[in-house]
Each structure stands twice: as C-alpha cells, then as structure tokens.
C-alpha positions as CSV (number, residue, x, y, z in Angstrom):
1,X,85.9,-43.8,-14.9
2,X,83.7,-41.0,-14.0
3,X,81.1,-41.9,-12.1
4,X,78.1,-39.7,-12.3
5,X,76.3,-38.7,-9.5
6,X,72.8,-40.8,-9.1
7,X,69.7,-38.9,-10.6
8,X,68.2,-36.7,-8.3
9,X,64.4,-37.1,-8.9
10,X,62.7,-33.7,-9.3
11,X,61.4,-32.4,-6.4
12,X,58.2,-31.0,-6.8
13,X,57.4,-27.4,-6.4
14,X,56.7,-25.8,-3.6
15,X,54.4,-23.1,-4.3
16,X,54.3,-20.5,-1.8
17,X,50.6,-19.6,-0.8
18,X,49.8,-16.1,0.5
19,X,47.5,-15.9,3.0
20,X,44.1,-14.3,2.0
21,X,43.1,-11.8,4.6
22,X,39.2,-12.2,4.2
23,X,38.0,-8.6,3.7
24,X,34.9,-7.6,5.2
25,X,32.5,-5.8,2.7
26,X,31.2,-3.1,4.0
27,X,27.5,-3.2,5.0
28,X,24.7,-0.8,3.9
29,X,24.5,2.0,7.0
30,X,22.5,0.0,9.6
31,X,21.2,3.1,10.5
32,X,19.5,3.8,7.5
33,X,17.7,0.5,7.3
34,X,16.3,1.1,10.9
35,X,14.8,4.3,10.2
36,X,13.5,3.3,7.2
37,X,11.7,0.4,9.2
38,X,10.4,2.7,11.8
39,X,9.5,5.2,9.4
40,X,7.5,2.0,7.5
41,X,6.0,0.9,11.0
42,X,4.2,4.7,11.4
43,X,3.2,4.5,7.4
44,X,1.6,1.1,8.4
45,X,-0.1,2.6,11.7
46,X,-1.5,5.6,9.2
47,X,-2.7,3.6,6.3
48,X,-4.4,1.1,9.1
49,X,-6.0,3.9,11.0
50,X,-7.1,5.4,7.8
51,X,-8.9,2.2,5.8
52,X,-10.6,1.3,9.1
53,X,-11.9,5.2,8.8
54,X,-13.0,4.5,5.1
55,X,-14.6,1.8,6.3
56,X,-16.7,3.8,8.4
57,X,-17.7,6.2,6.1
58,X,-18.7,3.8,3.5
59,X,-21.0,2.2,5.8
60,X,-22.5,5.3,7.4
61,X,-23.3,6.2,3.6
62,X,-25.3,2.8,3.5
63,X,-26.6,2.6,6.9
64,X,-26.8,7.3,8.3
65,X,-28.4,5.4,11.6
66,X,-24.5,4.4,12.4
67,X,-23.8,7.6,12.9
68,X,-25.7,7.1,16.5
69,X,-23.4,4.5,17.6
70,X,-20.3,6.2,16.7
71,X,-19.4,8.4,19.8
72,X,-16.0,9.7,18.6
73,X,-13.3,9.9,15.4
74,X,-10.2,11.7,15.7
75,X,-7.5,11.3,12.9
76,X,-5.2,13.2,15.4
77,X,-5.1,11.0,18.1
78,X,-5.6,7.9,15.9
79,X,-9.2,6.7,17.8
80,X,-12.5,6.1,17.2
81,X,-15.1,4.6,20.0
82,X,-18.1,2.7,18.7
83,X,-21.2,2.2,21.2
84,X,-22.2,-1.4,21.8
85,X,-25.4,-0.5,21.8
86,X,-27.7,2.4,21.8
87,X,-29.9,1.4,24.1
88,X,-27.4,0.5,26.7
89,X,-27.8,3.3,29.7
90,X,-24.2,2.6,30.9
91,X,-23.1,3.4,27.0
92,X,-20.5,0.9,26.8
93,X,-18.1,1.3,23.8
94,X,-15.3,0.0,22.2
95,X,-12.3,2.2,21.9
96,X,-9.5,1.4,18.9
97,X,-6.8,4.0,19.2
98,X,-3.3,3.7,17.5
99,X,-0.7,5.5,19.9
100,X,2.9,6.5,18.8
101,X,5.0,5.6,21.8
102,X,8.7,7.2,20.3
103,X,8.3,5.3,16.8
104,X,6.8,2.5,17.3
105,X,3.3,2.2,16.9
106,X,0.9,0.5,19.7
107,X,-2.6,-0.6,18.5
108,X,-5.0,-0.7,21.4
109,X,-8.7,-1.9,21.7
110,X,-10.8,-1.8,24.7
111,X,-13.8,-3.8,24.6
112,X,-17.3,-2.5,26.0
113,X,-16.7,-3.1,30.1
114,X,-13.5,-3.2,30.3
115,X,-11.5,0.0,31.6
116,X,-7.8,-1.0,30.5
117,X,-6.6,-1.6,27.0
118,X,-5.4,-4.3,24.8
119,X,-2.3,-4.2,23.4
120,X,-3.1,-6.7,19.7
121,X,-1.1,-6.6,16.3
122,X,-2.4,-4.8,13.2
123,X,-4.3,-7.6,12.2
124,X,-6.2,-8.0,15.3
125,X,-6.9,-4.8,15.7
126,X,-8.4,-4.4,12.3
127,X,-10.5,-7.4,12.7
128,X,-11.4,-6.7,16.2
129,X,-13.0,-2.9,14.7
130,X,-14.9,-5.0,11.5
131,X,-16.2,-7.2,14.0
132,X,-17.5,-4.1,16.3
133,X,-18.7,-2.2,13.6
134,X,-20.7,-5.1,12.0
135,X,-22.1,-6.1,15.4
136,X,-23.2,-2.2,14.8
137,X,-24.9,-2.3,11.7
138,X,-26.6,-5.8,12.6
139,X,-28.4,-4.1,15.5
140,X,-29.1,-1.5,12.9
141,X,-30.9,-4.1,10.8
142,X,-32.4,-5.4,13.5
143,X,-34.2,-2.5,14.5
144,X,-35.2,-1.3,10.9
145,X,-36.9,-4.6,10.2
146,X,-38.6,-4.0,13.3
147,X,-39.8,-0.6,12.3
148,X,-41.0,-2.4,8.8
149,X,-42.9,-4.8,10.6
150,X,-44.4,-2.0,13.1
151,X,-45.6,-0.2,10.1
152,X,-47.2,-3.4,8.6
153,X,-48.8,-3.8,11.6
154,X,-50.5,-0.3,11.2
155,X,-51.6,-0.8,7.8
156,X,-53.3,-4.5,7.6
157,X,-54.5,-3.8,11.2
158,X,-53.9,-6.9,12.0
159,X,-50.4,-8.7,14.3
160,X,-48.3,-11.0,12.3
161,X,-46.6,-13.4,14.8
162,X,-42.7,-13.0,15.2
C-alpha cells in the first residue's frame, strides 16, 4: 500500500516588504523666504511712515494753523515731531521716527518730557501719532472758538459768560 504523505497545509506567503526610505522633499530656499520677509518688514515701515504723513497733510489742508505745531518732517530719516503745545515755552514735542537698524525696522515715539525713546509695534506707533496729532487739532479748535467768541464780543459790545 502506498501510503501518501499527510497534506501539508499551505503555508501562507511570505511577502517580502522593502523598506521605504522616507525621502525628504526639498524645501523652498529658506533664504529666499527670509529676505522676502525682511524686505516686507521695510515695505511695511514705508507705507506706515507714509499714511501717517498723508494724514498730516490732509489735516493741515483742513486745519493751515497745524502747520504751527509741526516742528519737523523728514521722509529721509522716517520722523516727524509734533509740539504739544504752542504755547508751551519749554516746546515739548513728540517725536515718531521709524529707524532701519540692518533690516529690521524700529518704530520709536518719545512723548513731550521725556528724553529717551519708546520702542512700540506698528500699531502703537500709529495710534500713539493719531492720538498726538488730534490732541493738536483739538487745541486748534479750542483756540479758534475762542477767537469767535472774542470777535462776538467786539461786535454786540457786550460779555457772554463762558
């Protein structure tokens, strides 16, 4: 009798799995990105220093007395000082300059009385000028309201209480 051998059961198949080396994708120059950041920084500084100077200049078109309480503008340099007030004999002033240290843009304030700079984002910087130039134009105001009720005055002859 022949015997035959007992059924082997089928093995199962062992697949042979290559190893996937992960391969790195090679990133956009890291360089570039950086300069175009800084170079984005310094086109932020400009158009900052340049809508706070349109600012101005819409407002001296309004109000030609602000011209007296603005003491200096340089686009150059990136400043402009405002006078607190006119009146003031020590003729405080607020300075808002925008250095370039290398690439990276510092905006600065200095607030009437104080003799060292602030170091404040864009944001603050910007707000701090609105609020120095409508502190500006209020006095402005102020002072032509006072000259209307001077010249009342005059004409009825007479004193209208405050």
């Amino acid at each position: 009798m022949n015997k035959r051998p007992p059924a082997k059961k089928p093995q199962a198949k062992i697949q042979t799995v290559k190893k996937q080396i992960p391969v790195k994708k090679i990133a956009p120059d890291r360089i570039e990105e950086l300069v175009k950041k800084h170079l984005g920084n310094i086109g932020e500084a400009e158009n900052a220093f340049k809508s706070v100077s349109a600012l101005l200049e819409k407002h001296k078109t309004k109000y030609p007395e602000l011209e007296q309480y603005i003491e200096h503008v340089s686009a150059s340099d990136r400043s402009i000082q405002i006078l607190e007030d006119i009146k003031d004999p020590r003729r405080a002033h607020y300075i808002f300059k925008i250095l370039l240290t290398g690439v990276e843009p510092a905006y600065q304030v200095a607030h009437p009385g104080e003799k060292d700079h602030t170091n404040v984002d864009r944001a603050a910087w910007i707000f701090d000028f609105e609020v120095a130039l409508a502190k500006a134009i209020a006095q402005l105001t102020l002072s032509r309201r006072a000259i209307g009720m001077a010249s009342e005055i005059t004409v009825k002859g007479e004193l209208l209480p405050p």
